[in-house]
C-alpha positions as CSV (number, residue, x, y, z in Angstrom):
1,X,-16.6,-8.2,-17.5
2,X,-18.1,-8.9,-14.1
3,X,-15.1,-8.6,-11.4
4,X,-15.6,-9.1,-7.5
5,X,-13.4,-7.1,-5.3
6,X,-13.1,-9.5,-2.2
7,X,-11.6,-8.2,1.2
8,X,-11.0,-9.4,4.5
9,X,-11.5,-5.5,6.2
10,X,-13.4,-5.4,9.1
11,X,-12.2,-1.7,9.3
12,X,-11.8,1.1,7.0
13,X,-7.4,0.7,5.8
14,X,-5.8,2.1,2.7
15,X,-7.0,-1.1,0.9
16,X,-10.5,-0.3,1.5
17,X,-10.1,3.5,0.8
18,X,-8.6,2.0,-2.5
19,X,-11.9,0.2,-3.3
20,X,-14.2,3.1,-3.1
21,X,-12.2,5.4,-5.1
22,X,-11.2,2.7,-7.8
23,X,-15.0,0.6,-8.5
24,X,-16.9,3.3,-9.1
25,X,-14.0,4.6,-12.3
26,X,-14.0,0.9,-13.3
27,X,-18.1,0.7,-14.1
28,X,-17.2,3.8,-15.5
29,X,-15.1,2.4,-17.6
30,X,-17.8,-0.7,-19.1
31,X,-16.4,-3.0,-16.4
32,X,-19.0,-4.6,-13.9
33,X,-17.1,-4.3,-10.6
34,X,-19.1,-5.7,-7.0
35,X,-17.2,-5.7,-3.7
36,X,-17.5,-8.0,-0.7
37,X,-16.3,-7.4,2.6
38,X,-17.2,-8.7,6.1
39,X,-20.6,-7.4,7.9
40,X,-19.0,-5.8,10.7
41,X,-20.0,-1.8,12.1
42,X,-16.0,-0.9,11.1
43,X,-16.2,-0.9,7.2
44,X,-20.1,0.3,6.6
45,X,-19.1,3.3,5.6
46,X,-17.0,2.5,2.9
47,X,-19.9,-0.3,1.9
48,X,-22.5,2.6,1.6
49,X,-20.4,4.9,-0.3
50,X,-20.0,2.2,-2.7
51,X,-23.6,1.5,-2.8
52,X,-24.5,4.8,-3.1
53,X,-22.1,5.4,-6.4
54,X,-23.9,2.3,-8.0
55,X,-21.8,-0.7,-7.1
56,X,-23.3,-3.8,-6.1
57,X,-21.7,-4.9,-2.7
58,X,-21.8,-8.2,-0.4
59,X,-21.7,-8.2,3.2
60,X,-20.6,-11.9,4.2
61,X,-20.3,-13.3,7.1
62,X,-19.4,-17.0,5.4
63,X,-17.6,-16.9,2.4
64,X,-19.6,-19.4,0.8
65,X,-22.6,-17.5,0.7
66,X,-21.0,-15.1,-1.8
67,X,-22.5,-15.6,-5.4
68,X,-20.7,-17.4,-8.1
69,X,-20.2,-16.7,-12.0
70,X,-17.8,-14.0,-11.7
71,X,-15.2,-13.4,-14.7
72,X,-12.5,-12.4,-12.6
73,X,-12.3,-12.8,-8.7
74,X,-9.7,-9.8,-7.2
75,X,-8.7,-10.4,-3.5
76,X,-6.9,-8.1,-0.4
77,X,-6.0,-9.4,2.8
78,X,-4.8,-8.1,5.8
79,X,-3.9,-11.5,7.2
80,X,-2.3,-14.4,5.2
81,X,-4.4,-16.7,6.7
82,X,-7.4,-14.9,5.0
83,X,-5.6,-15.9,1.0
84,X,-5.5,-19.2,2.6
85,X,-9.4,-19.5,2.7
86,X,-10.2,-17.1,-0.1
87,X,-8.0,-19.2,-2.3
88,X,-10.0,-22.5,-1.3
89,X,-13.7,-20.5,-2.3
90,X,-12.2,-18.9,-5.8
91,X,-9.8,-20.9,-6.9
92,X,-8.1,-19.1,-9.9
93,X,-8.0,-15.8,-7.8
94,X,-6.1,-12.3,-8.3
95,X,-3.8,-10.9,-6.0
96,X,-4.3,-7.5,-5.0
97,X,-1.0,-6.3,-2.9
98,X,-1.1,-3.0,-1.3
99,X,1.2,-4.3,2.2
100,X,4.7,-3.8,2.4
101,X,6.5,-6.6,0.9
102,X,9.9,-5.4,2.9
103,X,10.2,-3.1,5.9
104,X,13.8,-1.3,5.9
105,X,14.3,-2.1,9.7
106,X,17.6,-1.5,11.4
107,X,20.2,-4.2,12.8
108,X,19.2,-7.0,10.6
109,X,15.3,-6.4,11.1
110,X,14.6,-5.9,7.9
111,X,15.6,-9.8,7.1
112,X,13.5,-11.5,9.5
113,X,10.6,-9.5,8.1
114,X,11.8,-10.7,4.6
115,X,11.9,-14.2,6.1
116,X,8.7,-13.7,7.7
117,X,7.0,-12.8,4.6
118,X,8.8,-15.5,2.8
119,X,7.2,-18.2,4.6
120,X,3.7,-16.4,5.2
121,X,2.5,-14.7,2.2
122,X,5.0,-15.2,-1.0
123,X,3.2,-18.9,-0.8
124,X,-0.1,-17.6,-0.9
125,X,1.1,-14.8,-3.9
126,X,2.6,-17.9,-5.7
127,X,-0.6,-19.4,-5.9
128,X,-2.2,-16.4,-7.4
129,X,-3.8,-16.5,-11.1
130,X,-1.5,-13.1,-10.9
131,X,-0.6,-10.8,-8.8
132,X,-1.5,-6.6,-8.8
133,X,0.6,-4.2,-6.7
134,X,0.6,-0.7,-6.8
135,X,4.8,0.2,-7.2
136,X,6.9,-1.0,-9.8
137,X,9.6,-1.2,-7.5
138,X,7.3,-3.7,-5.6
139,X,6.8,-6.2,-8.5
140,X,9.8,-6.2,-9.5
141,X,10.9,-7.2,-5.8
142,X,8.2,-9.6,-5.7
143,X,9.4,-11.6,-9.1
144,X,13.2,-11.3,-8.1
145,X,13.2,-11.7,-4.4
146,X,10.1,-13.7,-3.5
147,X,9.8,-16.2,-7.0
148,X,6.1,-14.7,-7.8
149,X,5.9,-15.8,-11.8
150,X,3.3,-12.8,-13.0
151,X,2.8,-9.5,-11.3
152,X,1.6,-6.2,-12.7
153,X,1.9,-2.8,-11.6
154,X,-0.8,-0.3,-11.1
155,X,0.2,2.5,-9.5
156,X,-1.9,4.3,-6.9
157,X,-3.7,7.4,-7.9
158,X,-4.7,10.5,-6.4
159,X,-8.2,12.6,-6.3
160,X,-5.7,15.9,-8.3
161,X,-9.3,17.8,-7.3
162,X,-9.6,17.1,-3.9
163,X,-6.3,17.0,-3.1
164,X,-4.9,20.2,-4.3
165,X,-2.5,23.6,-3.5
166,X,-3.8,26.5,-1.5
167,X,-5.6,29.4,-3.0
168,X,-4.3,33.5,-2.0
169,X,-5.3,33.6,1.7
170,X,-6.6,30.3,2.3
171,X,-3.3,28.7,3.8
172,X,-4.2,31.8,5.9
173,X,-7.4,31.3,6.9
174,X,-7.4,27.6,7.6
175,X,-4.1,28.4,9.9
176,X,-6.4,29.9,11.6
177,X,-8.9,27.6,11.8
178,X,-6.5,25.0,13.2
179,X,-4.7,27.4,15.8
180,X,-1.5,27.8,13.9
181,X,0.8,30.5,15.2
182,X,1.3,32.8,11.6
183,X,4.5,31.9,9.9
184,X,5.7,29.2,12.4
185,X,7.2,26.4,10.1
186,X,4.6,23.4,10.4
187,X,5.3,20.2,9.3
188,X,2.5,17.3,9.3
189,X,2.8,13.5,10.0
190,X,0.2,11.9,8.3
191,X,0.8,8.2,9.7
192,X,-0.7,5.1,10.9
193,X,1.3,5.0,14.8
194,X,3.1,1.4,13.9
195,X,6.9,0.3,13.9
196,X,7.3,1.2,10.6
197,X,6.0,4.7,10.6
198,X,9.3,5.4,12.4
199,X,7.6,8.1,15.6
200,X,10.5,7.6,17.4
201,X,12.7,9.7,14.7
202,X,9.8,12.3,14.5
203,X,10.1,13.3,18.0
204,X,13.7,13.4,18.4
205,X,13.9,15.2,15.3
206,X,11.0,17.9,17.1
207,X,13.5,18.1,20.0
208,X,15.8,19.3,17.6
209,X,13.8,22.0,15.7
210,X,11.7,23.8,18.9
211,X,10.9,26.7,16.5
212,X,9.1,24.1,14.3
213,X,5.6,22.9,15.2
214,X,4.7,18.9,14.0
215,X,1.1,17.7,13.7
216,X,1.1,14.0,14.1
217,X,-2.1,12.8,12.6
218,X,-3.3,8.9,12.8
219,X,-4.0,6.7,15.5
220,X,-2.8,2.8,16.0
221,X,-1.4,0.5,18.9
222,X,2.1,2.8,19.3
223,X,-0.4,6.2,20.2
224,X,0.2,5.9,24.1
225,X,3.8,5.4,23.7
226,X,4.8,8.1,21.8
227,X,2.6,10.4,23.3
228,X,3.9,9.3,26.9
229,X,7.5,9.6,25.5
230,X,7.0,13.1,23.9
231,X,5.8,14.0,27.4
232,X,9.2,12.9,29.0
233,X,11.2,14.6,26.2
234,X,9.1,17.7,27.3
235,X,8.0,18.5,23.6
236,X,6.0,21.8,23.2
237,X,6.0,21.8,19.6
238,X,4.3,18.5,19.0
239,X,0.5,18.0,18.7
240,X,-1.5,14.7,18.4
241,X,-4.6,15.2,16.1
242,X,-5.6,11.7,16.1
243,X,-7.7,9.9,13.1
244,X,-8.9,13.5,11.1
245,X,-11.3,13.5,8.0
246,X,-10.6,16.9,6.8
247,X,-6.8,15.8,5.0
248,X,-6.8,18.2,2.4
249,X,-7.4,20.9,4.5
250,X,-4.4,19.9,7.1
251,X,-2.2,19.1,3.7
252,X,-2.9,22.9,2.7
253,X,-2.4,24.4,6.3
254,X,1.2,22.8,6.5
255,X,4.2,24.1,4.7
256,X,5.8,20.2,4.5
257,X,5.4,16.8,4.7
258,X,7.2,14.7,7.0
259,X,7.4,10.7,6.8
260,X,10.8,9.1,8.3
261,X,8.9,5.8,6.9
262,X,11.2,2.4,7.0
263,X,8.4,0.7,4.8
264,X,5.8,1.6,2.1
265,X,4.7,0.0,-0.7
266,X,3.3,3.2,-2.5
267,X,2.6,6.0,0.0
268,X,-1.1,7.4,-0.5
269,X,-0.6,10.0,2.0
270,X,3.0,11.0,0.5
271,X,1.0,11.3,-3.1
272,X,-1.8,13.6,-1.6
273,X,1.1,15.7,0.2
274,X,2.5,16.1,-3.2
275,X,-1.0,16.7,-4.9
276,X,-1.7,19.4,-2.4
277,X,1.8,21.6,-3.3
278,X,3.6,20.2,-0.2
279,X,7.4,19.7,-0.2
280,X,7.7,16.1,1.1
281,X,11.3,15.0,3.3
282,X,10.9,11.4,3.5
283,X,14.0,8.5,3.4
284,X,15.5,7.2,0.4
285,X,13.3,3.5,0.5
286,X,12.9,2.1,-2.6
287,X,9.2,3.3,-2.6
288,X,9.6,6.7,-1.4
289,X,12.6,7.3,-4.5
290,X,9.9,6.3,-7.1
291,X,7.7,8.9,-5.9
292,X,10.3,11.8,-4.7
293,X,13.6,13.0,-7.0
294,X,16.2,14.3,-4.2
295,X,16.2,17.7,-4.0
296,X,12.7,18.3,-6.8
297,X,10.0,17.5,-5.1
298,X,11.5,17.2,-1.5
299,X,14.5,15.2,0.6
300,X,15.5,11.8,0.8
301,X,17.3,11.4,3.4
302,X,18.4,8.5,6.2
303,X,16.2,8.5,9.0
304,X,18.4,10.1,11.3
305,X,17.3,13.0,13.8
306,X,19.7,15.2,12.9
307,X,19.6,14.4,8.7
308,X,15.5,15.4,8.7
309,X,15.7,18.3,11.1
310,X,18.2,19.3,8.2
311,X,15.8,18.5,5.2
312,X,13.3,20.4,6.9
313,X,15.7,23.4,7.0
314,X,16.4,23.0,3.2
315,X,13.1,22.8,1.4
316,X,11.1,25.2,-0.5
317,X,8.0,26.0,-1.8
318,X,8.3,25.7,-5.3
319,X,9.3,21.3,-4.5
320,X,5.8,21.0,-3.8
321,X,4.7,22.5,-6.9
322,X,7.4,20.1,-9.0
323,X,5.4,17.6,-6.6
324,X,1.7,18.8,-8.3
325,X,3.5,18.7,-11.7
326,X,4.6,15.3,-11.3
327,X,1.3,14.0,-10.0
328,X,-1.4,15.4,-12.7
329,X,0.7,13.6,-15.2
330,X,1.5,10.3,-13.7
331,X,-0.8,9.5,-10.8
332,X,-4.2,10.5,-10.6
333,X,-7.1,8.1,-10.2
334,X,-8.3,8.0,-13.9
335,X,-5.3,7.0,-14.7
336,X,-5.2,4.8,-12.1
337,X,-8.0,3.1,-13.0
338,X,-7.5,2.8,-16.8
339,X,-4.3,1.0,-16.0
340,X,-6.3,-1.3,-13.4
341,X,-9.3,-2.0,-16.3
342,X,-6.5,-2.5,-18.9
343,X,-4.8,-5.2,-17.0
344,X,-7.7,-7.1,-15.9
345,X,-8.7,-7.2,-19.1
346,X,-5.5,-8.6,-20.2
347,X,-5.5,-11.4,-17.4
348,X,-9.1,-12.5,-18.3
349,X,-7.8,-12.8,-21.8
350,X,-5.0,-14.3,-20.9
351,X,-6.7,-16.8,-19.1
352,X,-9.3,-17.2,-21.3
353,X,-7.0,-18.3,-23.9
């Protein structure tokens, strides 16, 4: 079954991250996956690594110069408007979600984002041949809450390899590496600085735990402001790492993941955290409670100051390894991908019928 992966992605997201981890197991699997994404500098290197593992990929600059004759036509936008004009090119096309479908924001927030979403993309879902997300939480919202007739769930799968617990003395050594005081409590924020991400409750929650170092890692259009506004709270403990390549290693350095998220659909970074032994203190979203039991694997908790500097205080070691347990069996990327091949499979069939 020949399958193009189509994406609007000038720059490298989760969605594209997605894409090079998932093609190359699907032509593993006897499917014939190709990928197209705009020729622009900020996603080459995701179209080379896919290139380089054997997957044909289109650079377009006009949609219409895309080849035809595919089986099955799988699309990811960014911007609504972009399912608008993929749905005029391949009529009959596949939804891929991986966006929040609702952000938990205070003071009635959360509902004009619901409306927003309503109005800007449930249209363009509805249109869909079907839809794919990556939580079951997050299809079943879709159906219910949005009017989306078919949607399946693949959840999102982690490299259990790459992504994995310390070995004796190298939490130690990589400490080290990164200038970690020995034995200060470190906790990392591995998030993308938007509203969402909730900054604002990591920094207050730093004020309240000066002991505890926190190493913010991501960039976006927020950066200046919490960086100016850990500045006026006079944080010591805070560092900004910016956009960093070597995750695994920062995952193994830390003794706990922090992510006072108000929307996910299926945290990647909170299912590497987990895959790399790390306790995980996170709130009580629908997405984060399919991913984390209360007190097992980490805290769910209300995104209060005083509520995470608490979890923080309360979790141990042996969460993250319940964490490591509970992703080898139920969300690594093989898996991933046989539940991605088996359900396109079933659509084309489907369809075909």
């Amino acid at each position: 079954m020949r399958v193009l992966f189509l994406s609007d992605a000038r720059t490298v997201g989760g969605s594209e991250v997605y894409l090079k981890e998932m093609l190359p197991r699907l032509k593993a699997l006897g499917l014939h996956p190709e990928a197209a994404l705009p020729e622009a500098p900020g996603n080459l290197s995701v179209r080379k690594s896919l290139e380089q593992q054997g997957v044909p990929v289109h650079a377009y600059d006009r949609l219409e110069a895309l080849p035809e004759g595919f089986d099955l036509v799988v699309a990811s936008a960014w911007y609504p408007q972009s399912f608008q004009v993929f749905h005029r090119r391949f009529p009959g096309l596949v939804a891929l979600v991986h966006d929040q479908v609702e952000i938990f924001y205070p003071l009635g927030g959360r509902y004009l984002y619901r409306l927003g979403y309503r109005l800007l993309q449930a249209p363009n879902l509805r249109r869909a041949r079907a839809v794919i997300t990556v939580s079951r939480w997050a299809a079943r919202w879709l159906q219910e809450v949005h009017g989306v007739p078919r949607v399946y769930s693949v959840p999102n799968g982690v490299d259990v390899e790459r992504f994995r617990p310390a070995l004796p003395g190298e939490k130690e050594a990589l400490r080290d590496r990164y200038g970690l005081e020995p034995g200060r409590f470190t906790a990392l924020v591995p998030a993308r600085m938007s509203p969402e991400k909730n900054h604002l409750a990591v920094l207050l929650t730093a004020r309240l735990l000066p002991e505890a170092l926190f190493l913010l890692v991501g960039t976006g259009e927020l950066m200046g402001v919490w960086q100016k506004t850990a500045r006026l709270l006079g944080l010591r403990n805070v560092r900004f790492l910016g956009r960093r390549e070597e995750m695994p290693e920062l995952y193994r350095a830390a003794d706990v993941m922090l992510l006072p998220t108000l929307g996910e659909n299926q945290s990647l970074a909170t299912l590497e955290a987990m895959a790399s032994g790390l306790p995980v203190v996170t709130t009580p979203i629908p997405a984060q409670a399919e991913l984390i039991q209360d007190g097992e694997m980490g805290r769910l908790v209300p995104p209060r100051p005083s509520s995470l500097a608490q979890a923080l205080q309360q979790v141990k070691p042996e969460m993250g390894l319940r964490g490591r347990v509970f992703v080898e069996r139920t969300h690594t990327l093989d898996q991933s991908a046989r539940r991605l091949a088996n359900i396109l499979q079933n659509i084309q069939e489907e369809g075909c019928g």
